[in-house]
N, C-alpha and C positions, 0 to 999 in steps of 0.2 A: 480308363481313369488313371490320372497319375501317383505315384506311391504318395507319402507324407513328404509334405513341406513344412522347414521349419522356418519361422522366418524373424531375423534377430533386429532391433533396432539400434539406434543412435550410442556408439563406445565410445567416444571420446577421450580416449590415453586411459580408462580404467580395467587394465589390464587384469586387477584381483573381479573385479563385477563379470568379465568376459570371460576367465577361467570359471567364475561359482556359477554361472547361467551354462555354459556348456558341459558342466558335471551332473545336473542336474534333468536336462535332457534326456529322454530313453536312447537308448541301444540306436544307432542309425545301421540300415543296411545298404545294399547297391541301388533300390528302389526309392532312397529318401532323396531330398531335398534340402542344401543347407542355402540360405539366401540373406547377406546383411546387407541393408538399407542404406548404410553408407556412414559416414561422420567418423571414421576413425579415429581419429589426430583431433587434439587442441585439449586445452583444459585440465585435463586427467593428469595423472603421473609418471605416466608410464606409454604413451604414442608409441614410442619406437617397440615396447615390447607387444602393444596391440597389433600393429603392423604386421608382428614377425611372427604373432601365432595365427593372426586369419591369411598369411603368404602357405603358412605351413600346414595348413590342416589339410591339405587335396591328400596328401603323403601319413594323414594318420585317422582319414574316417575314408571306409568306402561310400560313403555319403556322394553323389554332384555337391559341390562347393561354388557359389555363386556371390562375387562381393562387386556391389555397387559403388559408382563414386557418389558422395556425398559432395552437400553444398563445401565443405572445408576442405576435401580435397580435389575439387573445383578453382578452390580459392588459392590455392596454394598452385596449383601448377599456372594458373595467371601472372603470382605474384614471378613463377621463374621467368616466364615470356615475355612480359613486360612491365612488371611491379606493379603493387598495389598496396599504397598504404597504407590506406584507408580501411583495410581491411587487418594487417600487420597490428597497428599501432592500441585501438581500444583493449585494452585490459583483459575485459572480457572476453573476447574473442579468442584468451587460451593461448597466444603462437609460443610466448617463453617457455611455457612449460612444455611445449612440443621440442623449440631447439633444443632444451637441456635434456631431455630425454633421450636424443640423436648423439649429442655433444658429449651426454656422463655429468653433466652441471647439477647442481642439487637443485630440488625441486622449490620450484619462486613461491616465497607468501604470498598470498592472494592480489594485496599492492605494490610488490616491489614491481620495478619498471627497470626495463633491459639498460643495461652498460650501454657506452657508445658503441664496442665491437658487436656486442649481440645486436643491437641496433643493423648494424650495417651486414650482419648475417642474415638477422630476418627480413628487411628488404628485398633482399636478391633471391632469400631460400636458397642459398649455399650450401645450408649446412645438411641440406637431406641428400642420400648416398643417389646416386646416379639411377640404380636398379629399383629404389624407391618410387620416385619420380618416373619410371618407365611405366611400373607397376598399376600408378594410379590414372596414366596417361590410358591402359590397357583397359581399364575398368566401364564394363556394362553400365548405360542410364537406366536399364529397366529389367526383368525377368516377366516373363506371363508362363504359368502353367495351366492346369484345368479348375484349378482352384482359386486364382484371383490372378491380380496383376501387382507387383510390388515394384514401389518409385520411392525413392528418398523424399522427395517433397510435395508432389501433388499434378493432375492433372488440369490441362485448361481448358476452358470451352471451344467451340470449332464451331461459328456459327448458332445452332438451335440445339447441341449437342455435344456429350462429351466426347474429348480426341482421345483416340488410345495411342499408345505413347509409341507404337511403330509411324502411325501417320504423323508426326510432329516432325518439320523440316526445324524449327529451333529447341533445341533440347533442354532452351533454360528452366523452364517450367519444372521439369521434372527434378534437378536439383535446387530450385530456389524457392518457389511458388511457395505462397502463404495467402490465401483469400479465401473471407468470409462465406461467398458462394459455393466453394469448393467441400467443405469442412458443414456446411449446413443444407446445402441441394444436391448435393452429387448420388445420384442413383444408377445402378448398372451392375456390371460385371465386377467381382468387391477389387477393391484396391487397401490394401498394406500399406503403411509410408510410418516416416517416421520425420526429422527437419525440425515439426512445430512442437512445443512440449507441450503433454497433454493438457497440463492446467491453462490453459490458453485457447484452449479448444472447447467448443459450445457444452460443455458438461450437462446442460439441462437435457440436453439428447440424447446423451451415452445412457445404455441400459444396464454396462458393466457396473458393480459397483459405485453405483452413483453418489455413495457417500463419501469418496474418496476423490477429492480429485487431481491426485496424485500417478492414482492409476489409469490404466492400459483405457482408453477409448474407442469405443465399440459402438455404431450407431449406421444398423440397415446394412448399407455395400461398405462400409469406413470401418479400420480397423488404424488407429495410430497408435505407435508403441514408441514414443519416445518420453521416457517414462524420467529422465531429466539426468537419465546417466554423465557425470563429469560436471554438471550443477549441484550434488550433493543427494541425487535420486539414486536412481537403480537400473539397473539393467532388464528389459521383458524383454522374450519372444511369444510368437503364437505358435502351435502348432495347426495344420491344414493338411485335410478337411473337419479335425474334429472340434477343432477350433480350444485347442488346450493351452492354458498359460502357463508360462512359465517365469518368474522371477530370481532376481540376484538378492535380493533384499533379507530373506528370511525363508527356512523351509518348509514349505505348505503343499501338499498335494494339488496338483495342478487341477486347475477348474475351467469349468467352460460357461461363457457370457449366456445370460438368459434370452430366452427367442425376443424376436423385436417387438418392441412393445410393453414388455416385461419389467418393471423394476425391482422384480425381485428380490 
């Protein structure tokens, strides 16, 4: 059996949420497991200092350190290869507050809309350092241990069946994927992700705290923990196998979701 895995969901530039969730975490030894889902960058305040503490941490926990690419920085090594701005330009999508992060620019109101120059930096993604962009060119679509399988965004079907994410010749799924099948039938071996935010996810199903639907979604083999970090949520991990939470939000002894079935 494999030691403990922990495994972190969706940062998005909330570099104070990703410090208070890895403070908060027990002691890691050579036998753990550190695994984030992906999304680093966009939205948040702080991209570039998220970046440069999950670059850094291999050098400050004997932990495995294992960081996936997320749909965003998916999105972003597109836009360097051949632009996308479609993806740059909605608001929402976070990119100004990632350039000024990079840049040292103050952090944008939530309406303000990029200068012509920022414009024409975030088109191209200029402004991200070279080792950056190598970084996330480098980054795993998936991890499986003995404990589950963890994807940023979700597995597809294959046929009468679900694919595990080594047999997949196209890799988009596992960064992009958001389907009602997925999130309401998927049985098997559990799968981790993070991508969809939970409130968005079949709540009727989740046996985690069901009165919340804010938080961490739990339902049979489904574990999603993107808990809306950088939308104004908070940061979860799980811990695996004992299936312990952990939040940024506030400090509460970590707990574990009730057996399936259970609304506890």
């Amino acid at each position: 059996m494999s030691g403990r895995t922990f495994a972190v969901g969706d940062v998005h530039g909330e570099l104070g949420h990703l410090e208070r969730l890895l403070s908060r975490l027990p002691a890691l030894d050579r036998g753990d497991t550190l695994v984030f889902l992906g999304d680093y960058v966009d939205r948040g305040p702080d991209s570039a200092g998220g970046v440069a503490l999950v670059r850094g941490l291999p050098a400050r926990t004997p932990a495995k350190v294992v960081a996936l690419r997320g749909s965003h920085e998916d999105a972003w090594l597109k836009v360097r290869r051949e632009g996308w701005p479609e993806f740059v330009v909605p608001l929402s999508n976070g990119c100004l507050a990632t350039l000024r992060s990079f840049t040292g620019g103050p952090v944008p109101d939530p309406e303000e809309t990029p200068t012509r120059e920022e414009y024409t930096a975030l088109f191209s993604g200029s402004f991200f350092p070279d080792d950056v962009i190598a970084w996330m060119q480098s980054l795993p679509l998936y991890h499986e241990d003995d404990h589950a399988m963890y994807v940023h965004a979700g597995l597809p079907r294959v046929g009468d069946r679900w694919a595990r994410p080594s047999e997949l010749t196209d890799p988009g799924p596992l960064m992009w994927q958001r389907t009602p099948e997925f999130f309401g039938e998927y049985e098997g071996k559990r799968v981790v992700f993070g991508h969809t935010v939970t409130m968005a996810l079949p709540q009727e199903t989740s046996v985690y705290t069901p009165g919340d639907a804010a938080d961490l979604f739990f339902r049979g083999s489904l574990v999603g923990i993107d808990t809306r970090c950088g939308h104004g949520g908070f940061l979860t991990a799980i811990g695996l196998p004992g299936l312990e939470v952990y939040e940024s939000r506030m400090v509460l002894g970590p707990g574990a979701p009730p057996a399936a079935g259970s609304r506890g």
